[in-house]
N, C-alpha and C positions, 0 to 999 in steps of 0.2 A: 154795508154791514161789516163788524169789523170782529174776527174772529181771534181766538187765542189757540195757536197749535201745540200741544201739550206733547210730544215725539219723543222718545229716545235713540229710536233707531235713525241714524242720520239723513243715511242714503232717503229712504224711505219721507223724513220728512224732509227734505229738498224734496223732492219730488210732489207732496201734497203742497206745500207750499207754492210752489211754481204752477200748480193746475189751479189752487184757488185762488190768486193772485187773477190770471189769468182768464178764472169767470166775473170777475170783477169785485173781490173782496180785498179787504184791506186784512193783513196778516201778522202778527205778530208772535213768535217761534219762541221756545224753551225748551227744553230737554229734563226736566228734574221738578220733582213736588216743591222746591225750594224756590228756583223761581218762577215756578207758576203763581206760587203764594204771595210771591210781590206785585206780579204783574196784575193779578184779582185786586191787589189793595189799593195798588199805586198808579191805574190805570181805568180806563173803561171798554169793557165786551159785550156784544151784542149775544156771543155763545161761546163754550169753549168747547173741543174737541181734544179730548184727553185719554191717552195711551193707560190702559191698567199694568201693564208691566213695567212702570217705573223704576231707575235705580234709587235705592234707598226707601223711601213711603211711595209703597205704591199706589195706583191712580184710584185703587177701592179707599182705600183708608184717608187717602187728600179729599176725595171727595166727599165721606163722610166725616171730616173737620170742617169744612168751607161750608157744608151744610147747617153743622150745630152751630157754626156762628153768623148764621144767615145772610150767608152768601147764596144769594138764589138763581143767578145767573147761569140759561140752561147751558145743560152738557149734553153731548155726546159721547159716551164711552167706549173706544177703540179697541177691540182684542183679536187674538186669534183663538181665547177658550169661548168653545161655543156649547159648552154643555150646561143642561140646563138651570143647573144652582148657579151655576159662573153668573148667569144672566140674571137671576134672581138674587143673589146677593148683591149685583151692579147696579141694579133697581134700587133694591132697599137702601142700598146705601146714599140715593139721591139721583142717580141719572134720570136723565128726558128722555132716553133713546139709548141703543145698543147696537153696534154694527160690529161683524165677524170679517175680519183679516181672513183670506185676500177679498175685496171687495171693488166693483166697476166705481169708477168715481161719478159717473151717472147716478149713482143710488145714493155716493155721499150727497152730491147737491142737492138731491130730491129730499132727504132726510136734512137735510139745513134749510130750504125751505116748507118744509111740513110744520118744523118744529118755530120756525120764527112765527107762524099762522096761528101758533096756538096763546091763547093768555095766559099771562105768569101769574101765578102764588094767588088766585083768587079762589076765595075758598065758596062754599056752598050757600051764606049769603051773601057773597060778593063782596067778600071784606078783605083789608089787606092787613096782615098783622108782623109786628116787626115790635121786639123787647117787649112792653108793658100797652102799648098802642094798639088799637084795632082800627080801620080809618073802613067804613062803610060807603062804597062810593058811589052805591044812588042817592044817600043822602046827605051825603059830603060834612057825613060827623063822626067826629075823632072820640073813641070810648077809652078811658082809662081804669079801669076796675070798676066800682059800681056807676062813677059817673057820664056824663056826654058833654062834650063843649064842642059848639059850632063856630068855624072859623070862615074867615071871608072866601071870596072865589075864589083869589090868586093862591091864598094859604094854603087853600085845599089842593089846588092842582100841584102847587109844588111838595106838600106834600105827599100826594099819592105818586108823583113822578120818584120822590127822593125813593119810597117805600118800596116801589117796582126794582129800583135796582139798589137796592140796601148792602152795605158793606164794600159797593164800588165808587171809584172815583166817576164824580162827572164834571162836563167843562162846561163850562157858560156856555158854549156852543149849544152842544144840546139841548141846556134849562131851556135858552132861549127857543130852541128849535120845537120842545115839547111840552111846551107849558104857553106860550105866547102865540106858538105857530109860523111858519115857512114865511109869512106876509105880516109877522104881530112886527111893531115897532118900538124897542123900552131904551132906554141909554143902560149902560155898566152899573153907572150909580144906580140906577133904579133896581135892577137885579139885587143890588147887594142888600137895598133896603127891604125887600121882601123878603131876602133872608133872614135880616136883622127881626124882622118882626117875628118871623114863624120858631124863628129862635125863642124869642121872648115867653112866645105861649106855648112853648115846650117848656121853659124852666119855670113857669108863671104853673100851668100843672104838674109840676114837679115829677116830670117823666123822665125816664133815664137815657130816653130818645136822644141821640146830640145830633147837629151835623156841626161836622169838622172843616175848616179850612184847610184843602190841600196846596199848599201856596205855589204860584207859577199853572195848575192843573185847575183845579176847581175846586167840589166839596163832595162828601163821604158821608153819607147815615151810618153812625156808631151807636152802640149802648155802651154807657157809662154809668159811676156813679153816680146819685142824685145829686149829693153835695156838690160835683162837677162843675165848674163855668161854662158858658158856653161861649165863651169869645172867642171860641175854634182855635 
């Protein structure tokens, strides 16, 4: 699993850094809403673990922008205010979870595996919605305003994979690891062409859905203009 530690205090994050390292996660450190905002864009996270006392935008208000632009990828929200609005407005604003400085790192892990257990952004019919898109995923149909268009297998899976983590980069590693499976067997080309197609039927119903090519990384579900291309 690969985490984003969101820190400003230094000491403090060398030190979570180096225990989560050390349970065997992959870790990747910032200090500031500024580049945490890149690493969300230009990367991909399994979870972020984000300090609310940020210098400059703090960790309420970063959170409630990566939210409005649907970025859904869970947080954990780190403080030492433990009074109960503090908590309530860290909720509202988007957190998964809330954890009060000083804290046993036993409890972090326990809360970073609770939270990895639980399903993202499914709502009450089990749908996934992202810009103008609603994707139903027991019945593997993509609703755009009044109407429904059904897409093949591969279409559906990668797009309900792109939808789960919207707004983030992912690598072909992954496509391939969660959409084909740990034993699926595709060439590069092949991937690209299943993009190329679900591309198509994204601009074929004139959804403001894009995915983006991240070049050298992989690809990015955006909302864009209609008019937009999609040639990433």
């Amino acid at each position: 699993m690969k985490l984003l530690l969101v820190e400003d205090d230094l000491n403090l994050c060398d030190a979570l850094e180096e225990q989560l390292k050390a349970a065997g996660y992959e870790v990747d450190v910032c200090h500031n809403a500024i580049n945490a905002r890149y690493y969300l864009t230009a990367t991909s996270h399994d979870m972020v673990l984000l300090d609310r006392m940020l210098p400059g935008k703090d960790g309420v208000s970063f959170l409630s922008e990566i939210r409005k632009k649907q970025i859904m990828v869970p947080v954990i929200l780190i403080t030492a205010m433990n009074g109960i609005y503090d908590r309530v407005d860290g909720l509202d604003a988007g957190a998964d979870d809330y954890l009060v400085k000083p804290f046993a790192m036993e409890e972090l892990f326990a809360r970073i595996r609770a939270l990895a257990r639980r399903p993202r952004q499914i709502e009450a019919a089990n749908c996934l919605k992202y810009g103008d898109l609603t994707y139903n995923i027991d019945r593997k149909i993509v609703n755009k305003g009044e109407e429904n268009y059904i897409l093949s297998k591969k279409e559906s899976s990668l797009l309900e994979f792109f939808m789960r983590n919207s707004g983030q980069v992912v690598t072909r590693e992954q496509i391939l690891d969660r959409v084909w499976g740990a034993d699926g067997t595709v060439e590069d080309g092949n991937i690209d062409n299943y993009i190329h197609f679900l591309r198509k039927r994204l601009k074929g119903i004139e959804s403001n859905v894009l995915i983006k090519t991240v070049y050298g990384i992989g690809y990015r579900l955006e909302e864009g203009a209609i008019s937009e291309t999609s040639k990433g």
